[in-house]
LUMDREN-767912 format. One line per 8 residues: number of its first residue (from 1); their letters; for each residue x, y, z of N, C-alpha, C. Coordinates in nm, 2 decimals. Layout:
// residues N
NUM = A = X/Y/Z/X/Y/Z/X/Y/Z  ... $
***
This chain:
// residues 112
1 = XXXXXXXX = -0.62/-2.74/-0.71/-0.63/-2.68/-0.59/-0.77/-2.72/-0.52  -0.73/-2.77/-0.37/-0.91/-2.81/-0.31/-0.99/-2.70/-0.26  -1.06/-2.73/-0.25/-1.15/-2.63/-0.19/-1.14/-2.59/-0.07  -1.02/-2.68/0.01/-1.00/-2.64/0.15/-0.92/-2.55/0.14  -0.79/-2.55/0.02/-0.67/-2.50/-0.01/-0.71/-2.37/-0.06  -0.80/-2.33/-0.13/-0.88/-2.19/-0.18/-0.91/-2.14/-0.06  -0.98/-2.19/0.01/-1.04/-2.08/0.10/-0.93/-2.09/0.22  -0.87/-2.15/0.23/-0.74/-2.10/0.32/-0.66/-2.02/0.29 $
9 = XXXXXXXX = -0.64/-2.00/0.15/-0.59/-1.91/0.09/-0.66/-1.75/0.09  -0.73/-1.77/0.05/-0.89/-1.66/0.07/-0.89/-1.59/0.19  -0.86/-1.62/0.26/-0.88/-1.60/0.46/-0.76/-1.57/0.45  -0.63/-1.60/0.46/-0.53/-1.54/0.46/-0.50/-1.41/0.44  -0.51/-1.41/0.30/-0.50/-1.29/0.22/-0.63/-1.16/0.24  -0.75/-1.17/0.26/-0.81/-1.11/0.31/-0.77/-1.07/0.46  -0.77/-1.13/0.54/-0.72/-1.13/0.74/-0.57/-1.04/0.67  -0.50/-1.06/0.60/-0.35/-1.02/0.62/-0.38/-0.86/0.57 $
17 = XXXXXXXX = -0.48/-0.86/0.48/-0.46/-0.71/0.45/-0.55/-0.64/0.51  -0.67/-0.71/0.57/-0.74/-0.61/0.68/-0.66/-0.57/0.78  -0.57/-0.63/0.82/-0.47/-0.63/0.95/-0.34/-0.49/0.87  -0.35/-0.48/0.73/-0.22/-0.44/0.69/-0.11/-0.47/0.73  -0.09/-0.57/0.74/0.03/-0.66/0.73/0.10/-0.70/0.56  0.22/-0.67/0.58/0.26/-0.73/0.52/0.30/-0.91/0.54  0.34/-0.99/0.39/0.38/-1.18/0.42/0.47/-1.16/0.54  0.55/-1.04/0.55/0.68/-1.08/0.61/0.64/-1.09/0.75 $
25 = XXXXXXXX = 0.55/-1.00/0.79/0.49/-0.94/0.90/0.45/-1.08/0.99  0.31/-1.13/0.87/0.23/-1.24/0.93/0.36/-1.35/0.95  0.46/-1.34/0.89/0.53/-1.46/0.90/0.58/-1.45/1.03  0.62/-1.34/1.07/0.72/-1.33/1.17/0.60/-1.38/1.31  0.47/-1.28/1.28/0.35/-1.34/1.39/0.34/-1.46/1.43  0.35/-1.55/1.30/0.32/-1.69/1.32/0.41/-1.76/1.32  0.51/-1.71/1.36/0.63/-1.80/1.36/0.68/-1.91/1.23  0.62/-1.86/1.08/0.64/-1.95/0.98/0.73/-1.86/0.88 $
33 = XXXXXXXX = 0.78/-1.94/0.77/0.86/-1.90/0.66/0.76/-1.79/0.57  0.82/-1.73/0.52/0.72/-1.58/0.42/0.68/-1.69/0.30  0.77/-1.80/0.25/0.74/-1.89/0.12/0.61/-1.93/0.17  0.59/-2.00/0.31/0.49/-2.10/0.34/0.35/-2.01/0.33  0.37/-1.88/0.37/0.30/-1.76/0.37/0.22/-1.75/0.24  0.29/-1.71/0.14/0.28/-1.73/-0.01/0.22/-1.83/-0.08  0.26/-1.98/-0.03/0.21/-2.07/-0.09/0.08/-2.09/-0.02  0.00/-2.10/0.09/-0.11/-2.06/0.15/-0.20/-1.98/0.08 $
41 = XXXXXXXX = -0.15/-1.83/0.04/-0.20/-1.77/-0.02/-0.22/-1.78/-0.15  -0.18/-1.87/-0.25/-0.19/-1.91/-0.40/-0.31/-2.04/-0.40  -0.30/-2.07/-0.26/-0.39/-2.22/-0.28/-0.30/-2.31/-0.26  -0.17/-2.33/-0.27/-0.11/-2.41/-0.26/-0.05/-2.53/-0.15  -0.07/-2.63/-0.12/-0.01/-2.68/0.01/-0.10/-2.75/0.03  -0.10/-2.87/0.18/-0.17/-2.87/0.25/-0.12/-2.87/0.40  -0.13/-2.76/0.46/-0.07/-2.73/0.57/-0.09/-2.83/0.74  0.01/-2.87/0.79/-0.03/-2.94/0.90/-0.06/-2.90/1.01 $
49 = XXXXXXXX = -0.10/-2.92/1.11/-0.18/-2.87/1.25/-0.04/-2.75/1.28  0.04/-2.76/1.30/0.19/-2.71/1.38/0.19/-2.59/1.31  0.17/-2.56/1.15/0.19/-2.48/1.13/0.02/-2.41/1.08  -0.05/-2.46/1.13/-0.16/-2.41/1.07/-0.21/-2.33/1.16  -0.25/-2.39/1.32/-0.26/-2.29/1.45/-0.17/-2.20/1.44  -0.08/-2.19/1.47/0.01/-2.02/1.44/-0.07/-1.94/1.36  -0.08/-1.94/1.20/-0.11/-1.91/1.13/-0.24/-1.82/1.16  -0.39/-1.90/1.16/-0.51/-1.87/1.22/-0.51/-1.79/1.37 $
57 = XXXXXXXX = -0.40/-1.85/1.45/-0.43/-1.76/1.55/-0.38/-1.60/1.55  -0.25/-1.61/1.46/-0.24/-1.50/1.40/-0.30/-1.42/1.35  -0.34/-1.41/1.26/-0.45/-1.36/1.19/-0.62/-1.32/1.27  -0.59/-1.41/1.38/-0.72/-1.38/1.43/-0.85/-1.46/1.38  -0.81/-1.58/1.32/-0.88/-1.68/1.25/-0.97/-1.78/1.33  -1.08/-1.83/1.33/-1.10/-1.96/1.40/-1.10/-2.08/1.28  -1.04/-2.16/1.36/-1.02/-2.30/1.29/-1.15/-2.32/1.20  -1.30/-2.30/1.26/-1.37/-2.37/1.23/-1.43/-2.25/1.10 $
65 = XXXXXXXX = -1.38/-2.15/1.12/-1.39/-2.07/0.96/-1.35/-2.10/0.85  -1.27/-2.22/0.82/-1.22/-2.31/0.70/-1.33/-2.41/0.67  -1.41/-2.44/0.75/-1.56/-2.48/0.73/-1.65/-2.42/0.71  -1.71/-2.31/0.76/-1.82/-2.24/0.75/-1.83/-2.17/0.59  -1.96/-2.13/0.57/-1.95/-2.06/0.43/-1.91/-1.93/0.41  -1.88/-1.89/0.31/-1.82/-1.77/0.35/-1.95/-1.65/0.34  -2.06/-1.68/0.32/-2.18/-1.57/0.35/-2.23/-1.58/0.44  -2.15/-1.61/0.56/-2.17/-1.59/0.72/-2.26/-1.46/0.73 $
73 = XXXXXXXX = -2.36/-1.43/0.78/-2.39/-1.33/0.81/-2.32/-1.25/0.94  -2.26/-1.35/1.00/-2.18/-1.26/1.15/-2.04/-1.28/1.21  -1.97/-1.29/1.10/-1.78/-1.28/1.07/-1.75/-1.21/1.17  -1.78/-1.11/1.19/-1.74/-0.99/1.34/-1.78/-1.06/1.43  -1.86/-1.16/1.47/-1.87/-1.20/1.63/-1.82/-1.32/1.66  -1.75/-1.40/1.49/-1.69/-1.50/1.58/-1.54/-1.41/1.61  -1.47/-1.30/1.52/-1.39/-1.31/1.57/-1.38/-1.21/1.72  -1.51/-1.13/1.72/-1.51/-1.11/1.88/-1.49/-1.25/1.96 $
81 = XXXXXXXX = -1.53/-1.33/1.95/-1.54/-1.43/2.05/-1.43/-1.53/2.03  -1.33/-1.47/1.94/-1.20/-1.51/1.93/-1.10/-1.44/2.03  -1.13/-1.32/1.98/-1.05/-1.25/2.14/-1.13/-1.25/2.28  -1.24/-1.29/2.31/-1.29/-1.32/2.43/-1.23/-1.48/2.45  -1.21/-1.51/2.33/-1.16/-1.66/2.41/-0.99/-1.70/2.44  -0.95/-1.55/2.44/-0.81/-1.51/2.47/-0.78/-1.49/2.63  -0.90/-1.45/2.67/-0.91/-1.33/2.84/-0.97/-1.44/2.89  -0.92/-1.42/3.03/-0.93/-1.40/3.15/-1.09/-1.39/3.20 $
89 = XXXXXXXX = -1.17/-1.47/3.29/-1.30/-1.47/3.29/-1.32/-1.32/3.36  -1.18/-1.31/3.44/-1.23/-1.16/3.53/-1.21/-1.07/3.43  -1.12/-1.09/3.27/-1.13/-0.96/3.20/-1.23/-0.94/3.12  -1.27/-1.08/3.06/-1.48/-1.13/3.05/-1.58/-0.99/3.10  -1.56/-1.03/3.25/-1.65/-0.97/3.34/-1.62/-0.81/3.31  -1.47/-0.76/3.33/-1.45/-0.63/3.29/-1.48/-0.58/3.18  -1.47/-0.64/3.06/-1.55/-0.62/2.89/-1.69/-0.60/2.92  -1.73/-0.65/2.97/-1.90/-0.69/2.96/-1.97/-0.55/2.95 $
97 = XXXXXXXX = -1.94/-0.45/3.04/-2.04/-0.37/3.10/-1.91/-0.20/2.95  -1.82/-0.26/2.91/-1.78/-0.13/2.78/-1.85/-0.17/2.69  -1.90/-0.36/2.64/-1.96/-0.35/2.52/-2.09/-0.30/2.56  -2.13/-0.32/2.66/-2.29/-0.24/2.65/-2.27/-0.12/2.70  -2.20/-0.02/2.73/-2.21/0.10/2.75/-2.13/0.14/2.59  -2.12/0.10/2.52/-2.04/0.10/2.35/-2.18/0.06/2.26  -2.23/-0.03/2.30/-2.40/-0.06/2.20/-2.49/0.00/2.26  -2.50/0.11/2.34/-2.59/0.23/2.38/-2.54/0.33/2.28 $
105 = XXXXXXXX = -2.40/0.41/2.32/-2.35/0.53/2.25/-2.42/0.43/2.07  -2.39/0.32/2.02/-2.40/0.33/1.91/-2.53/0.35/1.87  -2.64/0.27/1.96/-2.77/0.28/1.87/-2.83/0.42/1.87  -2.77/0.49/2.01/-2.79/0.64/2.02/-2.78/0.72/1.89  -2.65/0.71/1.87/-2.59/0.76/1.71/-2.66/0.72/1.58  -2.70/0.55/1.57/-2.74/0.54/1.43/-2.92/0.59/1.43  -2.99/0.64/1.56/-3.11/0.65/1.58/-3.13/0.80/1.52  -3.02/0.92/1.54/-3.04/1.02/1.51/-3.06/1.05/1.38 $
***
Protein backbone atom coordinates (compact mmCIF):
# COMPACT_ATOMS: atom_id res chain seq x y z
CA UNK A 1 0.00 0.00 0.00
CA UNK A 2 1.53 3.69 -0.86
CA UNK A 3 1.46 6.28 1.12
CA UNK A 4 -0.75 8.08 -1.24
CA UNK A 5 -3.13 5.06 -1.10
CA UNK A 6 -3.20 5.21 3.02
CA UNK A 7 -3.97 8.47 3.35
CA UNK A 8 -6.61 8.54 0.72
CA UNK A 9 -7.94 6.02 2.47
CA UNK A 10 -7.59 7.79 5.85
CA UNK A 11 -9.56 10.98 4.54
CA UNK A 12 -12.18 8.93 3.30
CA UNK A 13 -13.13 7.07 6.06
CA UNK A 14 -12.62 9.87 8.52
CA UNK A 15 -14.82 12.74 6.01
CA UNK A 16 -17.42 9.76 5.58
CA UNK A 17 -18.12 9.29 9.19
CA UNK A 18 -17.81 12.91 10.22
CA UNK A 19 -20.51 13.49 7.55
CA UNK A 20 -22.32 10.15 8.91
CA UNK A 21 -22.66 8.73 5.94
CA UNK A 22 -22.87 5.62 5.15
CA UNK A 23 -20.31 3.64 1.71
CA UNK A 24 -23.63 3.57 0.07
CA UNK A 25 -24.46 7.16 0.77
CA UNK A 26 -20.92 8.56 -0.34
CA UNK A 27 -21.31 6.40 -3.28
CA UNK A 28 -24.44 7.59 -4.55
CA UNK A 29 -22.80 11.56 -3.70
CA UNK A 30 -20.09 10.72 -5.85
CA UNK A 31 -21.50 9.18 -8.38
CA UNK A 32 -19.11 5.87 -7.88
CA UNK A 33 -19.59 2.10 -7.10
CA UNK A 34 -19.85 1.24 -2.98
CA UNK A 35 -16.77 -1.57 -4.00
CA UNK A 36 -14.63 1.47 -5.36
CA UNK A 37 -15.80 3.23 -2.01
CA UNK A 38 -14.36 0.24 0.06
CA UNK A 39 -11.41 -0.35 -1.87
CA UNK A 40 -10.32 3.49 -1.23
CA UNK A 41 -10.98 2.95 2.12
CA UNK A 42 -8.64 -0.32 2.65
CA UNK A 43 -5.79 1.45 0.81
CA UNK A 44 -6.44 -0.22 -2.03
CA UNK A 45 -6.33 1.17 -5.77
CA UNK A 46 -4.93 3.81 -7.48
CA UNK A 47 -7.83 5.96 -8.38
CA UNK A 48 -7.94 8.16 -11.65
CA UNK A 49 -8.78 11.92 -11.87
CA UNK A 50 -12.73 11.03 -13.09
CA UNK A 51 -13.25 9.19 -10.24
CA UNK A 52 -11.25 10.77 -7.78
CA UNK A 53 -12.85 14.66 -8.08
CA UNK A 54 -16.36 13.20 -7.36
CA UNK A 55 -15.10 11.52 -4.54
CA UNK A 56 -13.12 14.66 -2.72
CA UNK A 57 -15.60 16.97 -3.78
CA UNK A 58 -17.98 14.87 -2.13
CA UNK A 59 -16.71 14.56 1.00
CA UNK A 60 -15.74 18.02 1.05
CA UNK A 61 -12.06 17.18 0.41
CA UNK A 62 -9.43 19.41 -1.31
CA UNK A 63 -7.23 17.76 -3.76
CA UNK A 64 -4.32 19.24 -2.31
CA UNK A 65 -5.08 17.49 1.28
CA UNK A 66 -3.66 14.14 -0.16
CA UNK A 67 -0.40 16.21 0.13
CA UNK A 68 -0.39 18.11 3.03
CA UNK A 69 0.54 16.52 6.49
CA UNK A 70 -1.90 15.32 8.36
CA UNK A 71 -0.93 17.69 11.57
CA UNK A 72 -2.30 20.53 9.77
CA UNK A 73 -2.88 22.86 12.37
CA UNK A 74 -6.01 24.49 10.32
CA UNK A 75 -8.14 21.45 8.60
CA UNK A 76 -11.44 23.63 9.39
CA UNK A 77 -10.36 26.54 7.12
CA UNK A 78 -9.29 24.80 4.25
CA UNK A 79 -12.45 23.15 4.26
CA UNK A 80 -14.23 26.52 4.91
CA UNK A 81 -12.50 27.79 1.87
CA UNK A 82 -13.76 24.72 0.18
CA UNK A 83 -17.25 25.78 0.48
CA UNK A 84 -16.30 29.46 -0.21
CA UNK A 85 -14.88 28.20 -3.29
CA UNK A 86 -18.38 26.80 -4.18
CA UNK A 87 -20.29 30.59 -4.02
CA UNK A 88 -20.91 33.12 -5.81
CA UNK A 89 -18.68 36.32 -5.19
CA UNK A 90 -22.05 38.20 -4.23
CA UNK A 91 -22.81 35.13 -1.78
CA UNK A 92 -18.78 35.75 -0.66
CA UNK A 93 -19.84 39.29 0.13
CA UNK A 94 -23.21 38.05 1.86
CA UNK A 95 -21.08 35.38 4.27
CA UNK A 96 -18.60 37.94 5.14
CA UNK A 97 -20.37 40.16 7.57
CA UNK A 98 -22.43 36.37 9.50
CA UNK A 99 -18.72 35.15 9.89
CA UNK A 100 -17.84 38.22 11.73
CA UNK A 101 -20.98 38.89 13.43
CA UNK A 102 -20.52 34.67 14.41
CA UNK A 103 -16.54 35.39 15.68
CA UNK A 104 -18.00 38.24 17.96
CA UNK A 105 -20.96 36.16 19.63
CA UNK A 106 -18.05 33.49 19.90
CA UNK A 107 -15.11 35.28 21.47
CA UNK A 108 -18.00 36.93 23.64
CA UNK A 109 -18.85 33.38 24.86
CA UNK A 110 -15.32 31.80 25.33
CA UNK A 111 -14.20 35.26 27.27
CA UNK A 112 -16.90 34.64 30.01
Amino acid sequence: MSNYSKRLGELVVTKRKELRWTQAKLAEEADISELTIRKFEHGEGNPQMNVLLPLLKALRISPSALLEDEDDPKPAQKEVQMILDECSNEEILDIIPVIEATKKIIKKTRSK
